[in-house]
C-alpha positions in Angstrom: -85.6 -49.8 -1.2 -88.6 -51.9 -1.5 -89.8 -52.2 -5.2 -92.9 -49.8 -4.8 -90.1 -47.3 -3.8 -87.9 -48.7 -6.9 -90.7 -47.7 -9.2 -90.9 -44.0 -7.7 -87.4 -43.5 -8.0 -87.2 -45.2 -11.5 -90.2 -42.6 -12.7 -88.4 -39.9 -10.7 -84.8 -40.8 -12.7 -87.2 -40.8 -16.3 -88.4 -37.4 -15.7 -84.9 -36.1 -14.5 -83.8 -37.8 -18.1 -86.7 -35.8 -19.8 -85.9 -32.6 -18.7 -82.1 -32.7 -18.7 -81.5 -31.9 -15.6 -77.9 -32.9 -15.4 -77.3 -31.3 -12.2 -79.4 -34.2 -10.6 -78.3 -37.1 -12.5 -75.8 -38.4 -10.2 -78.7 -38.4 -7.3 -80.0 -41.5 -9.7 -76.5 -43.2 -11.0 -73.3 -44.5 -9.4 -70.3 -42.9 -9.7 -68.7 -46.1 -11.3 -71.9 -46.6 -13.3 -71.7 -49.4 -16.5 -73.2 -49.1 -19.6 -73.9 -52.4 -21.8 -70.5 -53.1 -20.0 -69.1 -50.1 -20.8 -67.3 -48.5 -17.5 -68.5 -44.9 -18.2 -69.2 -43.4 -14.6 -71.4 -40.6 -13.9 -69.9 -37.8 -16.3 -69.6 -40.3 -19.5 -73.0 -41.7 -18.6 -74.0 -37.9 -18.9 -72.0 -37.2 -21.9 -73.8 -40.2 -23.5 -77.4 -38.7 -22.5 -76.4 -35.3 -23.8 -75.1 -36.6 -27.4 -78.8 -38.6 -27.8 -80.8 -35.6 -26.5 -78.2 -33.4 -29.7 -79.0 -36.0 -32.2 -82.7 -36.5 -31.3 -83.5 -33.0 -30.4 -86.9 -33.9 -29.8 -86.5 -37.0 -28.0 -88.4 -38.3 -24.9 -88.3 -41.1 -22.4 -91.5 -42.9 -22.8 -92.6 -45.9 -20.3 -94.5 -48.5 -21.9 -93.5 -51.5 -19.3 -92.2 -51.1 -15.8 -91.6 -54.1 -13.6 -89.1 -53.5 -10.0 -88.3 -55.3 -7.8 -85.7 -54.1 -4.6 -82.2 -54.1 -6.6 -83.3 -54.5 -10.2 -85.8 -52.8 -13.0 -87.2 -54.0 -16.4 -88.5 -51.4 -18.5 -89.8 -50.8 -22.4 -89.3 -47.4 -23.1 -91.0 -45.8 -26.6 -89.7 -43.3 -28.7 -91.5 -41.5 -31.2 -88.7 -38.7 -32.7 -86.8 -37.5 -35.6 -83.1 -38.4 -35.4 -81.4 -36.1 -37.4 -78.4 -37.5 -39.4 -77.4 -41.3 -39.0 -79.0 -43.5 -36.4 -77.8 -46.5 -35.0 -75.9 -46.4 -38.7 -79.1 -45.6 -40.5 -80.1 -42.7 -42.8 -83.0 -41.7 -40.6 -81.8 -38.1 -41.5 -84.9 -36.0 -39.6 -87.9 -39.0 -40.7 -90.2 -39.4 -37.9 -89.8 -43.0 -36.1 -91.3 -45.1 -33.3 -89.5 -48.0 -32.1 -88.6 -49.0 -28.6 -85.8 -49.9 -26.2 -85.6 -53.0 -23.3 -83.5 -51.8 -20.4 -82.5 -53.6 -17.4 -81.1 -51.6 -14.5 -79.0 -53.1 -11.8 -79.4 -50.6 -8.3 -76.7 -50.8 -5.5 -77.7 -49.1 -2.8 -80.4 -46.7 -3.9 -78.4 -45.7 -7.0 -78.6 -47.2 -10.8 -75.1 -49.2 -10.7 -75.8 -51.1 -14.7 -77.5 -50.5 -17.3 -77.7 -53.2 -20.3 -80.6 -51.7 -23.3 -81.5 -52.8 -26.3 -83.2 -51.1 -29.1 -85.5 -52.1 -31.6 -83.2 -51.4 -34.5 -85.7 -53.8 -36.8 -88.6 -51.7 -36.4 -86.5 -48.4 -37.4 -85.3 -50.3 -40.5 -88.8 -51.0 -41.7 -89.9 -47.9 -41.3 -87.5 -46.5 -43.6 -87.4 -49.4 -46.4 -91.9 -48.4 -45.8 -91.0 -44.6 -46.4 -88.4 -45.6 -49.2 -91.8 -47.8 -51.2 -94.1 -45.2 -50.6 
C-alpha cells in the first residue's frame, strides 16, 4: 500500500475499533498478530479489545497524531473516559480521565502484523493525586 492508502486504512481500522465491529476486525489484523510481543492472534487481539471496551464502557479511539508510511504507522491516540474499577492498577473507579497512548503498528501485507503502545500512565496518576487535593 502506499502511505496515503496506509492512512485510509489505519482511519478505516479506528472506526471499526469505535464501533465494535468485531465481525470485521480480522479485515485489519493478521491472524498471527503480536501485541507488545505478546503472540495473541486475531481472536486474543479481540478478546483484548472487548475487555477495554467492558472496563471503559464509554471508551473511544481518538487520533491526535498520525504519521504512515507503506509498512508501518505512528499514532497518538486520546482518551477521555471513565474506567470503572482498577486501571492500569489504579483506583480510577468511574473518575473521568484524559491521558493518551503511542502506538506503533507494523503492516505485512495490507494487514496490522504488530502492535507495541504505550500509555500515559503519568498523566492518569496526576489526575487522581489532583482529584484526591481537591
Amino acid at each position: 500500500m502506499q502511505a496515503k492508502e496506509v492512512e485510509h486504512f489505519y482511519l478505516a481500522y479506528i472506526a471499526c475499533l469505535n464501533a465494535q465491529d468485531w465481525s470485521r476486525l480480522a479485515d485489519f489484523v493478521e491472524a498471527d498478530v503480536h501485541h507488545n510481543n505478546r503472540p495473541l492472534g486475531v481472536a486474543g487481539y479481540r478478546v483484548m479489545l472487548q475487555n477495554d471496551f467492558a472496563s471503559i464502557p464509554d471508551l473511544h479511539y481518538e487520533i491526535e497524531l498520525l504519521v504512515a508510511n507503506t509498512n508501518c504507522v505512528g499514532s497518538r491516540l486520546r482518551f477521555d473516559c471513565s474506567p470503572q474499577g482498577e486501571f492500569l492498577g489504579l483506583p480510577v473507579n468511574g473518575r473521568r480521565v484524559v491521558f493518551s497512548e503511542n502506538v506503533f503498528y507494523e503492516l505485512r501485507g495490507d494487514k496490522i502484523a504488530r502492535v507495541w503502545s504505550v500509555i500515559d500512565k503519568s498523566a492518569i496518576e496526576a489526575q487522581l493525586l489532583d482529584a484526591r487535593s481537591e
